[in-house]
PyMOL Python script that loads the backbone (N, CA, C, O; Angstrom):
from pymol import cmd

cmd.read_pdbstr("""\
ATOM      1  N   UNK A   1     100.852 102.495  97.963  1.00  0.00           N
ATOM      2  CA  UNK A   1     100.335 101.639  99.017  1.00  0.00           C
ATOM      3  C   UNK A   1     101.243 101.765 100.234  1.00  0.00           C
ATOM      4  O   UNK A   1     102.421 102.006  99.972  1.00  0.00           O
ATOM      5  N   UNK A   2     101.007 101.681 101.140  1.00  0.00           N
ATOM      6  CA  UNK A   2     101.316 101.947 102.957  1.00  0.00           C
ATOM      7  C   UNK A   2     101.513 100.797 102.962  1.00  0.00           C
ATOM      8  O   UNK A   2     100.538 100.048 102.900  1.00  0.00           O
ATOM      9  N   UNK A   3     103.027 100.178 103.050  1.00  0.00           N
ATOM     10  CA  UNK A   3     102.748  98.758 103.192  1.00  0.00           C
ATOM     11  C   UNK A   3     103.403  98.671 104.359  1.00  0.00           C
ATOM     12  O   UNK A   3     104.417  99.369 104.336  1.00  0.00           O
ATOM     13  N   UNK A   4     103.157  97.802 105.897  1.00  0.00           N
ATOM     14  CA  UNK A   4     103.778  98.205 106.874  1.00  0.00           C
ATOM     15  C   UNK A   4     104.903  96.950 106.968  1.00  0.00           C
ATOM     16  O   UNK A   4     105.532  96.672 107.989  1.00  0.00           O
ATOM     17  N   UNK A   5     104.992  96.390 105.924  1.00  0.00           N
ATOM     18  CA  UNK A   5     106.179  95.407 106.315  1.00  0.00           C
ATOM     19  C   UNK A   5     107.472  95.938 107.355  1.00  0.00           C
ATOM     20  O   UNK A   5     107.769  95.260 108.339  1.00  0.00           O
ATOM     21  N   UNK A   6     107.986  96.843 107.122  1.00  0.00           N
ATOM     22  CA  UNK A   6     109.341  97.364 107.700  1.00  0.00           C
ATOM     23  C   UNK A   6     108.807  97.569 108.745  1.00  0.00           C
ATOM     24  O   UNK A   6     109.361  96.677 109.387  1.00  0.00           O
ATOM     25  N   UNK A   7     108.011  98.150 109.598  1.00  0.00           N
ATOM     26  CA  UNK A   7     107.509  98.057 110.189  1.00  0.00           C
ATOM     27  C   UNK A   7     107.113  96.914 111.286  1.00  0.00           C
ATOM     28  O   UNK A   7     107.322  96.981 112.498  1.00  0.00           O
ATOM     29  N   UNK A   8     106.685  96.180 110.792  1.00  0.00           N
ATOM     30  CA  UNK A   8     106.200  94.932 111.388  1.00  0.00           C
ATOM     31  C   UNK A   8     107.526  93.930 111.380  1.00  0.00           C
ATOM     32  O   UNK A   8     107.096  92.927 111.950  1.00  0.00           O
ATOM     33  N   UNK A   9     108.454  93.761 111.147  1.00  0.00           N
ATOM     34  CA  UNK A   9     109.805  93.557 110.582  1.00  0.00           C
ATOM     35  C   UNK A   9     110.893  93.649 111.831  1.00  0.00           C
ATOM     36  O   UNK A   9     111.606  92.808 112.377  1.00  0.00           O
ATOM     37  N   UNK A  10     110.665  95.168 112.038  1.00  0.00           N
ATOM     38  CA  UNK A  10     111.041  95.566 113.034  1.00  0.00           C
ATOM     39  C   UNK A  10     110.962  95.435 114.944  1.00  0.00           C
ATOM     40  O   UNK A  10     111.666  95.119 115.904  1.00  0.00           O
ATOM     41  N   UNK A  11     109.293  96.030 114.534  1.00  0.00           N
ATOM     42  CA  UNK A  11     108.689  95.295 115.922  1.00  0.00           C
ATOM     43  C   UNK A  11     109.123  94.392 116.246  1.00  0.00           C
ATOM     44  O   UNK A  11     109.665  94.513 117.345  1.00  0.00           O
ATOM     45  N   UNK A  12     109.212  92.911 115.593  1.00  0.00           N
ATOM     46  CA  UNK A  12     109.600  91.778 115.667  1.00  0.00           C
ATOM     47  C   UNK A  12     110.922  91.254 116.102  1.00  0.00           C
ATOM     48  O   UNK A  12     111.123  90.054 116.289  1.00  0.00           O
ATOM     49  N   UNK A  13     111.758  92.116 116.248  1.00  0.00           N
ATOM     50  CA  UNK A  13     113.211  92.071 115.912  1.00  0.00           C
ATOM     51  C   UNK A  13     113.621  90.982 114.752  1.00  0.00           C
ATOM     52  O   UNK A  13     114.260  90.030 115.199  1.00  0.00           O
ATOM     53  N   UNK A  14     113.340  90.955 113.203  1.00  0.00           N
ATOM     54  CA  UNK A  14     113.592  89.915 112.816  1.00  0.00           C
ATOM     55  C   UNK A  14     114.638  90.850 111.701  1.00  0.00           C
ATOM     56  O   UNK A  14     114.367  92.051 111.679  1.00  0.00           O
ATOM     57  N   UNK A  15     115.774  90.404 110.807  1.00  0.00           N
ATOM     58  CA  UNK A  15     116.549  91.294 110.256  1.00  0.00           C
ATOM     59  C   UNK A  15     115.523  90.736 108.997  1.00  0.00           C
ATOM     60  O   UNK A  15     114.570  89.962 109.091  1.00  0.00           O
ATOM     61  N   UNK A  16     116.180  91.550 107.558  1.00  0.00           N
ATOM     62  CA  UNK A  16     115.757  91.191 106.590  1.00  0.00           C
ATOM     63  C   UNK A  16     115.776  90.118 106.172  1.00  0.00           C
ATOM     64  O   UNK A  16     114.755  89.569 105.758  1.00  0.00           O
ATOM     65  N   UNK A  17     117.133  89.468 106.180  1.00  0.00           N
ATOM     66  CA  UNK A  17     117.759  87.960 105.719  1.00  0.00           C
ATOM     67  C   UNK A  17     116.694  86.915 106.625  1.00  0.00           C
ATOM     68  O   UNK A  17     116.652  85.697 106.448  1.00  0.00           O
ATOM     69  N   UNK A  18     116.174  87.378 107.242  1.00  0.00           N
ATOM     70  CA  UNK A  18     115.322  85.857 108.280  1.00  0.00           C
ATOM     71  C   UNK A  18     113.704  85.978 108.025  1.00  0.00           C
ATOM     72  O   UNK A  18     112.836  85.154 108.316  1.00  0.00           O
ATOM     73  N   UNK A  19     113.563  87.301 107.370  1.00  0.00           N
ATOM     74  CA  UNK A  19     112.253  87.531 107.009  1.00  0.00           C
ATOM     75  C   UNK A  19     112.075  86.768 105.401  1.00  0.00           C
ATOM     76  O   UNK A  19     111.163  86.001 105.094  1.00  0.00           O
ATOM     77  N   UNK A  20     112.973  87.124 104.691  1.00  0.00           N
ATOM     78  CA  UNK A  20     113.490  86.565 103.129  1.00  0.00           C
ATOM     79  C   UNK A  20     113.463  85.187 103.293  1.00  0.00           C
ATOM     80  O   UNK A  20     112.730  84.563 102.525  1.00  0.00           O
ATOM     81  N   UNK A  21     114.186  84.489 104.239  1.00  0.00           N
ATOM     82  CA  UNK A  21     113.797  83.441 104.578  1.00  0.00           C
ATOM     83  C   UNK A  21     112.426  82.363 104.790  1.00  0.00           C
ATOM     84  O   UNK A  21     112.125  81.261 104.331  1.00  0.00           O
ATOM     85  N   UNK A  22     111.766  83.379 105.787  1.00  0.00           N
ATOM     86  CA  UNK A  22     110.445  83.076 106.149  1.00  0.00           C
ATOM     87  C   UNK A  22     109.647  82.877 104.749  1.00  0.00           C
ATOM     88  O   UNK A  22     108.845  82.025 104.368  1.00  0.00           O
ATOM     89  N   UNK A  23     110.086  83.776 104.282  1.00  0.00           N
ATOM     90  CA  UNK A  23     108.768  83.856 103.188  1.00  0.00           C
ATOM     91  C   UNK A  23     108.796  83.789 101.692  1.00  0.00           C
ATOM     92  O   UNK A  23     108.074  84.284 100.827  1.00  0.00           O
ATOM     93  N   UNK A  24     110.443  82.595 101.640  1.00  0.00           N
ATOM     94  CA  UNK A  24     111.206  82.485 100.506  1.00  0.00           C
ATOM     95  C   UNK A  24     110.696  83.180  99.056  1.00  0.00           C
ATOM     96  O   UNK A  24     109.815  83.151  98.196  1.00  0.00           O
ATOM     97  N   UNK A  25     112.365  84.039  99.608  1.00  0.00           N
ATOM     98  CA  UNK A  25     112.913  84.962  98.453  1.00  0.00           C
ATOM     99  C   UNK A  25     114.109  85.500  99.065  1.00  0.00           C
ATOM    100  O   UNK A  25     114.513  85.298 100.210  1.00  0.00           O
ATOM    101  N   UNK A  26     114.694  86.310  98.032  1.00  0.00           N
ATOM    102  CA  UNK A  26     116.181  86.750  98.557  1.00  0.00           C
ATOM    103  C   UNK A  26     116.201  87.727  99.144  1.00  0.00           C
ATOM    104  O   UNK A  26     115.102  88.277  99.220  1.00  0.00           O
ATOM    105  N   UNK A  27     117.534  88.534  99.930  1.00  0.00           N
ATOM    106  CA  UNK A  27     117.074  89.437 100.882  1.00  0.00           C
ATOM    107  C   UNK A  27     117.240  90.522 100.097  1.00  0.00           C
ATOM    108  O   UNK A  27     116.933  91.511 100.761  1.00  0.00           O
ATOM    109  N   UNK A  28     117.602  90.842  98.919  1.00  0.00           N
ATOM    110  CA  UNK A  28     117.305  91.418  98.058  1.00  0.00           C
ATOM    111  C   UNK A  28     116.435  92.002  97.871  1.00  0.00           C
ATOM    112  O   UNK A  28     116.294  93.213  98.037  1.00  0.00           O
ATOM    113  N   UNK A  29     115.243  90.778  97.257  1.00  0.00           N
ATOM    114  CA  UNK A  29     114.341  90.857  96.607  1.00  0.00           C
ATOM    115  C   UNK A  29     113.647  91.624  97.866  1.00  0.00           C
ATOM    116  O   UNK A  29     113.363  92.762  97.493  1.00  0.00           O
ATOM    117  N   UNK A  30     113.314  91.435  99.070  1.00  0.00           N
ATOM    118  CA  UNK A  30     112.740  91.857 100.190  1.00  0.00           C
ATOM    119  C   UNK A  30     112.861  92.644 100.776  1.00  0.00           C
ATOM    120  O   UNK A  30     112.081  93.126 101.597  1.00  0.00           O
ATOM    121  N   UNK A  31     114.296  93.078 100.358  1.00  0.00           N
ATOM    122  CA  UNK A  31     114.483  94.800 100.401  1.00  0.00           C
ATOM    123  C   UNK A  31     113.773  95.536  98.977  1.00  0.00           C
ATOM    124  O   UNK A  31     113.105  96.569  99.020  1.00  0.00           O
ATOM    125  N   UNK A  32     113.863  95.305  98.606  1.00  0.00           N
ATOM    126  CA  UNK A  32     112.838  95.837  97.389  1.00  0.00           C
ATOM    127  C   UNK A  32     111.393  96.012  97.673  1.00  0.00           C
ATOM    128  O   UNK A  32     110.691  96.975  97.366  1.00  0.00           O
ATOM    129  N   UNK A  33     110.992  94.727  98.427  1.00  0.00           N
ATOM    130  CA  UNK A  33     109.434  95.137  98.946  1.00  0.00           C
ATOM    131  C   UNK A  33     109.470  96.030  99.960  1.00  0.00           C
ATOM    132  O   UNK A  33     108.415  96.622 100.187  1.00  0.00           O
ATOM    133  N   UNK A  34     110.745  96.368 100.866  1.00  0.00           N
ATOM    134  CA  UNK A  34     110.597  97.391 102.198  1.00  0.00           C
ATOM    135  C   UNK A  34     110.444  98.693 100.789  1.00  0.00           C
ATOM    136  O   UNK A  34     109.291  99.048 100.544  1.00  0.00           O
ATOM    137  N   UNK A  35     111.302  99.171 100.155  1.00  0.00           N
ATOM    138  CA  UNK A  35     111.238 100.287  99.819  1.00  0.00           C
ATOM    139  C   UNK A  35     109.849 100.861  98.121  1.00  0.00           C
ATOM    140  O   UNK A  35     109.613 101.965  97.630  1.00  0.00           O
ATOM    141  N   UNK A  36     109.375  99.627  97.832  1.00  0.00           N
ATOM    142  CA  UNK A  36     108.903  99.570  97.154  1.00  0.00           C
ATOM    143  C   UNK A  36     108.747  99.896  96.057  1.00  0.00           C
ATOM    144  O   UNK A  36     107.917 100.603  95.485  1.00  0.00           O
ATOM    145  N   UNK A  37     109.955  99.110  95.635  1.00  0.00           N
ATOM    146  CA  UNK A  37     111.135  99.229  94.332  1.00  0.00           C
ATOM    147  C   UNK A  37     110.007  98.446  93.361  1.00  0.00           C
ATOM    148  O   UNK A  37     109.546  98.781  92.270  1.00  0.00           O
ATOM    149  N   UNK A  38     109.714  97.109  94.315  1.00  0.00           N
ATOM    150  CA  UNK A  38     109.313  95.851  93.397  1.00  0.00           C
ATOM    151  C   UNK A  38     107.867  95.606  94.166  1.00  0.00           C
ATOM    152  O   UNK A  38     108.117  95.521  95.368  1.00  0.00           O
ATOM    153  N   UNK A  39     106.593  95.477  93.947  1.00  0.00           N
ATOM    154  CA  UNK A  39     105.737  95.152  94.053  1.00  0.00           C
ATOM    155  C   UNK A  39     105.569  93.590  94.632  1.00  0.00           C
ATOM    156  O   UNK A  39     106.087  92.684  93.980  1.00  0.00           O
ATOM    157  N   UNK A  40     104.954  93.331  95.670  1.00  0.00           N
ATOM    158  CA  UNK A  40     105.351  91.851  96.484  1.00  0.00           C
ATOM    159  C   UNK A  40     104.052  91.268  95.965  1.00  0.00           C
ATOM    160  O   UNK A  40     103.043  91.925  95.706  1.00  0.00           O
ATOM    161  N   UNK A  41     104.161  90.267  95.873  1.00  0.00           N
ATOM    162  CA  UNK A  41     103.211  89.344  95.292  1.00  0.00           C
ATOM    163  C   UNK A  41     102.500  88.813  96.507  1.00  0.00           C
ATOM    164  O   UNK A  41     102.881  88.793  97.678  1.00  0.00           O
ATOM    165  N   UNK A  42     100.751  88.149  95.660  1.00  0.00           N
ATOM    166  CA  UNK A  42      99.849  87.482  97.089  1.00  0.00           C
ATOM    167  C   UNK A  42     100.666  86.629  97.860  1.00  0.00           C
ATOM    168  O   UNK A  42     100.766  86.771  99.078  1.00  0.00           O
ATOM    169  N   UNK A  43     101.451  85.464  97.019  1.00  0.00           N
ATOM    170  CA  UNK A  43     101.932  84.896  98.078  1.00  0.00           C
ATOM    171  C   UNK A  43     102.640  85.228  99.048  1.00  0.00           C
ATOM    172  O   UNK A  43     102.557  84.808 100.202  1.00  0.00           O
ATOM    173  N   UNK A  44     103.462  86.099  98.560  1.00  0.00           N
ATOM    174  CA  UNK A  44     104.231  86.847  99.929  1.00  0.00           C
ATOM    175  C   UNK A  44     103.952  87.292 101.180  1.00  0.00           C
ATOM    176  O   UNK A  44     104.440  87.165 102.303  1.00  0.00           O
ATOM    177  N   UNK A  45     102.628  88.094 100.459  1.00  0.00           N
ATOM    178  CA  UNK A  45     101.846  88.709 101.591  1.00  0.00           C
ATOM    179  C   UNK A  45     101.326  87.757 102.570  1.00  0.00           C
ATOM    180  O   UNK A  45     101.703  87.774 103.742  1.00  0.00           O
ATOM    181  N   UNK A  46     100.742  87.190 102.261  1.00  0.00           N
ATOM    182  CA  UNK A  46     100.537  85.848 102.614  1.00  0.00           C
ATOM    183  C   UNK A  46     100.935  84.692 104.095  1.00  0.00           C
ATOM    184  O   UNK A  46     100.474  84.036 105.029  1.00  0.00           O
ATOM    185  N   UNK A  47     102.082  85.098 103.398  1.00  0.00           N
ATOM    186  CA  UNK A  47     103.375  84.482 104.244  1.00  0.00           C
ATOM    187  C   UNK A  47     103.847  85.800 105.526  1.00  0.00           C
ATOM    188  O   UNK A  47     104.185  85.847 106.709  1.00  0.00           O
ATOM    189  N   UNK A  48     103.627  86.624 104.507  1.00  0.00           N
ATOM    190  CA  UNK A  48     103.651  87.523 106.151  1.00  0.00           C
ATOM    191  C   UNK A  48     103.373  87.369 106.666  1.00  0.00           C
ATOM    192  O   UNK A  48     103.937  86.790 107.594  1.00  0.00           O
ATOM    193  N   UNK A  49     101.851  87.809 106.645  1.00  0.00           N
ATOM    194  CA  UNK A  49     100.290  87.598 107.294  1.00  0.00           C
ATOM    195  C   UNK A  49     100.515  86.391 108.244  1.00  0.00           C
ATOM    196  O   UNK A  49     100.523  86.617 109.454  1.00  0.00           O
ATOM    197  N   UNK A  50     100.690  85.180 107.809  1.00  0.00           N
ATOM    198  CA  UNK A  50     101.320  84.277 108.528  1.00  0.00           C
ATOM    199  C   UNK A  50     102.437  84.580 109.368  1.00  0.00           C
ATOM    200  O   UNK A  50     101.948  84.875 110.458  1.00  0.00           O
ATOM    201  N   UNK A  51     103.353  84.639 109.412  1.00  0.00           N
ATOM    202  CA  UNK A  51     104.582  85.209 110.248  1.00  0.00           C
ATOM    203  C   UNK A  51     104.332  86.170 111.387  1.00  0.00           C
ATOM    204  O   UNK A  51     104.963  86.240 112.442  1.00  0.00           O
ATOM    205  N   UNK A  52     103.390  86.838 111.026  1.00  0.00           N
ATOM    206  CA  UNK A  52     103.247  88.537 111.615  1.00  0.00           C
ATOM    207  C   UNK A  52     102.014  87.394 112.590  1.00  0.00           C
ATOM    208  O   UNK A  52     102.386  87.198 113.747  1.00  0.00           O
ATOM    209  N   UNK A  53     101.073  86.904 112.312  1.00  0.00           N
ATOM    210  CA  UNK A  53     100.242  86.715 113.077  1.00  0.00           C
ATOM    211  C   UNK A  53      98.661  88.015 113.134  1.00  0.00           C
ATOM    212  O   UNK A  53      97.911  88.303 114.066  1.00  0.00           O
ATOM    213  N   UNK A  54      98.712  88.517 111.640  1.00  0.00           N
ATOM    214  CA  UNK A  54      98.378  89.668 111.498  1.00  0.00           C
ATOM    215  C   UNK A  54      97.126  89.282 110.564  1.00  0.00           C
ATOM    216  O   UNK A  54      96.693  88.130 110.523  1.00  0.00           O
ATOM    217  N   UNK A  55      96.475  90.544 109.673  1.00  0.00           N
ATOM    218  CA  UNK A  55      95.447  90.316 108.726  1.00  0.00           C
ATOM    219  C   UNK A  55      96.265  91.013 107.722  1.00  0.00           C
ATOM    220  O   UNK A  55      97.278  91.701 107.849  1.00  0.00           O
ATOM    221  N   UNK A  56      95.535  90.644 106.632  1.00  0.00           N
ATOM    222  CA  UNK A  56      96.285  91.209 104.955  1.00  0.00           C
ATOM    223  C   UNK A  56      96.117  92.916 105.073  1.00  0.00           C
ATOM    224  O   UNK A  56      96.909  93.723 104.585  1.00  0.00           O
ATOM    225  N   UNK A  57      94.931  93.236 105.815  1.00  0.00           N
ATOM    226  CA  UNK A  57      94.486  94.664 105.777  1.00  0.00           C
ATOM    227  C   UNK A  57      95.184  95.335 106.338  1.00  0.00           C
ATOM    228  O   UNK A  57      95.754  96.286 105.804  1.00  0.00           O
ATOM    229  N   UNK A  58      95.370  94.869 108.082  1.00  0.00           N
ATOM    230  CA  UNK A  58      96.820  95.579 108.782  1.00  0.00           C
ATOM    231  C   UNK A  58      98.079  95.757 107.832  1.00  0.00           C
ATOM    232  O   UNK A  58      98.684  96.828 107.780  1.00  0.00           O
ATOM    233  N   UNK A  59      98.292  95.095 107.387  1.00  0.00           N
ATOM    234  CA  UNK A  59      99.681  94.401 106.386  1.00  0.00           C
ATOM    235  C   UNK A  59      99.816  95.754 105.736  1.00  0.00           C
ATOM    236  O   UNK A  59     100.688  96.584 105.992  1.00  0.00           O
ATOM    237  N   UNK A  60      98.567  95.897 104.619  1.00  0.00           N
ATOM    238  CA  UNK A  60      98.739  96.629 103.716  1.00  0.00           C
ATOM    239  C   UNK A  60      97.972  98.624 104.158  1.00  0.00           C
ATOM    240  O   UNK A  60      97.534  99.512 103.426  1.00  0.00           O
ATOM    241  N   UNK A  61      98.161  98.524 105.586  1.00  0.00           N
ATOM    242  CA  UNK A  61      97.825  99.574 105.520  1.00  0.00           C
ATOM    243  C   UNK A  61      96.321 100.571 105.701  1.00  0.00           C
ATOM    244  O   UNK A  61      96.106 101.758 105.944  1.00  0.00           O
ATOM    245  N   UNK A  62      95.301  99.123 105.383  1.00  0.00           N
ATOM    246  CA  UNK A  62      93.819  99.652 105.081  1.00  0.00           C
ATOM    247  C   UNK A  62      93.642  99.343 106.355  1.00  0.00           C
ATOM    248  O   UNK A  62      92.571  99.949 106.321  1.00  0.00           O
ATOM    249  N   UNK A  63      93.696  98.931 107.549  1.00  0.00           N
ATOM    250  CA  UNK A  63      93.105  99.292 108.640  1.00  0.00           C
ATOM    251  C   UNK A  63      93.950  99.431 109.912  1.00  0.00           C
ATOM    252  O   UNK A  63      95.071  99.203 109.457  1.00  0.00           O
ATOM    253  N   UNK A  64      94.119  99.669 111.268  1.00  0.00           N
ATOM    254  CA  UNK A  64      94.884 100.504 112.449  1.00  0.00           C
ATOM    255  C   UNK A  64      94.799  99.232 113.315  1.00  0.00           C
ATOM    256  O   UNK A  64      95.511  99.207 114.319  1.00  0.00           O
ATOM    257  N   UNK A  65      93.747  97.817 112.954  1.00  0.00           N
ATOM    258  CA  UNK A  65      93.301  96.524 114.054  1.00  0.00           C
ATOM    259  C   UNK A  65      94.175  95.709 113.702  1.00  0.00           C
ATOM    260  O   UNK A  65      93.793  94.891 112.865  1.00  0.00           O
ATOM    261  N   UNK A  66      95.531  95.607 114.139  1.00  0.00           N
ATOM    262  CA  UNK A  66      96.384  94.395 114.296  1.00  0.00           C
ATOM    263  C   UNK A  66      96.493  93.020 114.079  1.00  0.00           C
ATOM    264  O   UNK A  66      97.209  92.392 113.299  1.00  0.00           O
ATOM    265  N   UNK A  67      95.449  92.563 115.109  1.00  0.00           N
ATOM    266  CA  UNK A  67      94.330  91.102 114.820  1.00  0.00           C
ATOM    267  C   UNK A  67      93.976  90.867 113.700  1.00  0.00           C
ATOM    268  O   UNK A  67      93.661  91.817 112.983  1.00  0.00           O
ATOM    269  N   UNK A  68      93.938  89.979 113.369  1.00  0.00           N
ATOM    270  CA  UNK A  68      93.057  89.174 112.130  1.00  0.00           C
ATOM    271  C   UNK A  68      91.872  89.228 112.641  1.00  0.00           C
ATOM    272  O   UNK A  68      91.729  89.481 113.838  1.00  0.00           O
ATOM    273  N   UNK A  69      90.756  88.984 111.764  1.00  0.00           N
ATOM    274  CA  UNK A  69      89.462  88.963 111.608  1.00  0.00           C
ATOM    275  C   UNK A  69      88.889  87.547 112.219  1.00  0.00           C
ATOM    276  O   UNK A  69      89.166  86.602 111.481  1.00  0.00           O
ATOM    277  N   UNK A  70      88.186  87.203 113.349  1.00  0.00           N
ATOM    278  CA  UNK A  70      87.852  85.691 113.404  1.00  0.00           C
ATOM    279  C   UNK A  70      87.111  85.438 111.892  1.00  0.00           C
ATOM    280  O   UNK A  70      86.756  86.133 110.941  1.00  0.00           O
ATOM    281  N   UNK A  71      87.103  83.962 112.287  1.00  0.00           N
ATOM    282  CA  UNK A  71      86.249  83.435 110.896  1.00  0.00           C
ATOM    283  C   UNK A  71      84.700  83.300 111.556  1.00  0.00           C
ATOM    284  O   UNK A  71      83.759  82.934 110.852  1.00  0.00           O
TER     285      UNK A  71
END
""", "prot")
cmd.dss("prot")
cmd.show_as("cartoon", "prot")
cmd.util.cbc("prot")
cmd.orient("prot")
């Protein structure tokens, strides 16, 4: 999976430790989801998605549209 966390991470200027934060877990553990050691769970994503201001699809790669989807 293309997951663009590091990515989006970056853009942001946010370091790992404040992203781990955001979306409680350790910065550890969240380096593990940049390199994809450890498989990130819905909630996480989630919490990105939230953070990022993004959609789950951008997130994970399946689409190039930034934006979330209106409802």
């Amino acid at each position: 999976m293309n997951l663009r966390i590091k990515e989006m991470r970056k853009e942001h200027h946010y370091t790992q430790a404040e992203v781990a934060k955001a979306i409680h877990c350790s910065q550890q553990n969240y380096s593990r989801y940049e390199t994809g050691e450890v498989a990130i769970d819905i909630d996480k994503i989630t919490r990105l998605v939230d953070l990022y201001h993004t959609s789950v699809d951008y997130l994970l790669g399946l689409t190039d549209q930034i934006e979330p989807h209106g409802k």
